[in-house]
C-alpha angles and dihedrals in degrees: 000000000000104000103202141217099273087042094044086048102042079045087062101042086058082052093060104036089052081056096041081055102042092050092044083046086054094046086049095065092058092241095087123217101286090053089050089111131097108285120199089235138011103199130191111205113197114187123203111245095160118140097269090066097081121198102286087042090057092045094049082046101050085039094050089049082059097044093051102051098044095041106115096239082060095058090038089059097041090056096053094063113105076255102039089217139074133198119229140168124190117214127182114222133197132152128332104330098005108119122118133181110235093177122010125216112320137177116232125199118124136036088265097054086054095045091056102043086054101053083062095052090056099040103060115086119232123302100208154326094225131141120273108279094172091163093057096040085063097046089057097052082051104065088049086087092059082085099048106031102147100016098076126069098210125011114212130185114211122195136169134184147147098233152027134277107285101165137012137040111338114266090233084068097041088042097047088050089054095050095047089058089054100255126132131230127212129177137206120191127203112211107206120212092241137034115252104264093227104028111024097160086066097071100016101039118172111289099009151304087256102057104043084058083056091044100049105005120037107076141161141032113347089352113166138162130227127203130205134169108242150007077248090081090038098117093050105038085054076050097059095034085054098057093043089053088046097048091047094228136166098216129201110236087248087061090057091065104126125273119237115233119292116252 
């Protein structure tokens, strides 16, 4: 059968608005069409910006994130991957509702990609001073699979904090539905100097920061916490937490001490 010029035309019309779809399909998942293949990691990062980090706290915090994803052992791990690139996206997390996106999904692979994922990090002013809604927290990073499912070999959740759950739904829900959907859970506990005056179990809970992140936190396969005293170690200690995610370990406790400064 001929197929003439209108058919031949309207043919190809279908052709490129299939494409036009598929690429803004691609955009709308945050990755873009050139990151639609398979990553070795696709990793939320949620940062306690709950009303016991005060302001230098927040800034060594938000610095420390910046520090970590562009330090060279970083890159050299995520290289190394079968991939050789991860997706993650960074979100700041207070009480009940209070959870914002500083950077969406984004593929890292290079020093670039990492520059410029810092200098967003650094650039966004602070979400909240809220209470400590951990649960919630969870449940939205969460949801930020809902855009990469399939595309990502491993799904981590990363949080950190300086305290325990204090509102919202309780981080072992929260936790247990994670899991269930195959996503891990890590921890990292900031230990402050000081109890909180008027609240001291918050940040010095019995037993330990540490542990109660272990307890009602930390979840999924080769999940593990890491401590450290001080917002001052922050930046190393994400280092370290970073490689240990990329890598995929399952470290030993005595692996998580903290790494000195790169050169």
């Amino acid at each position: 059968m001929k197929v003439t010029g209108t058919t031949a035309n309207a043919k190809a019309r279908t052709r490129v608005r299939h494409t036009l779809f598929a690429s803004a399909l691609l955009l709308l998942l945050g990755w873009g069409v050139e990151a639609a293949e398979t990553v070795d990691l696709a990793l939320v990062l949620g940062a306690d910006v709950s009303r016991s980090v005060d302001a230098e706290e927040f800034r060594v915090q938000r610095e420390g994130y910046a520090k970590a994803l562009t330090d060279p052992r970083v890159l050299s791990a995520i290289r190394s991957g079968e991939n050789g690139a991860i997706a993650i996206c960074l979100f700041e997390w207070a009480g009940v509702g209070e959870q914002q996106l500083i950077v969406d999904w984004t593929v890292i692979r290079n020093a670039n990609d990492a520059a410029a994922v810092a200098e967003k990090i650094l650039a966004a002013p602070r979400s909240f001073f809220g209470r400590t809604a951990i649960g919630e927290a969870i449940d939205f990073a969460l949801h930020r699979f809902d855009l990469v499912k399939g595309v990502a070999g491993r799904q981590v959740i990363d949080i950190s904090g300086d305290g325990t759950n204090t509102n919202g739904r309780f981080p072992t829900i929260a936790r247990d539905a994670a899991v269930a959907a195959g996503v891990t859970i890590n921890a990292l506990a900031i230990l402050s100097p000081v109890p909180l005056p008027m609240f001291p179990e918050h940040t010095h809970p019995p037993g330990g920061l540490e542990n109660y992140f272990k307890e009602y936190v930390i979840g999924g396969r080769g999940a593990f916490s890491l401590q450290v005293d001080g917002f001052h170690s922050f930046a190393q200690a994400m280092v370290q937490k970073l490689i240990v995610e990329i890598s995929d370990a399952n470290p030993e406790p005595a692996v998580l001490a903290v790494l000195p400064p790169a050169d």
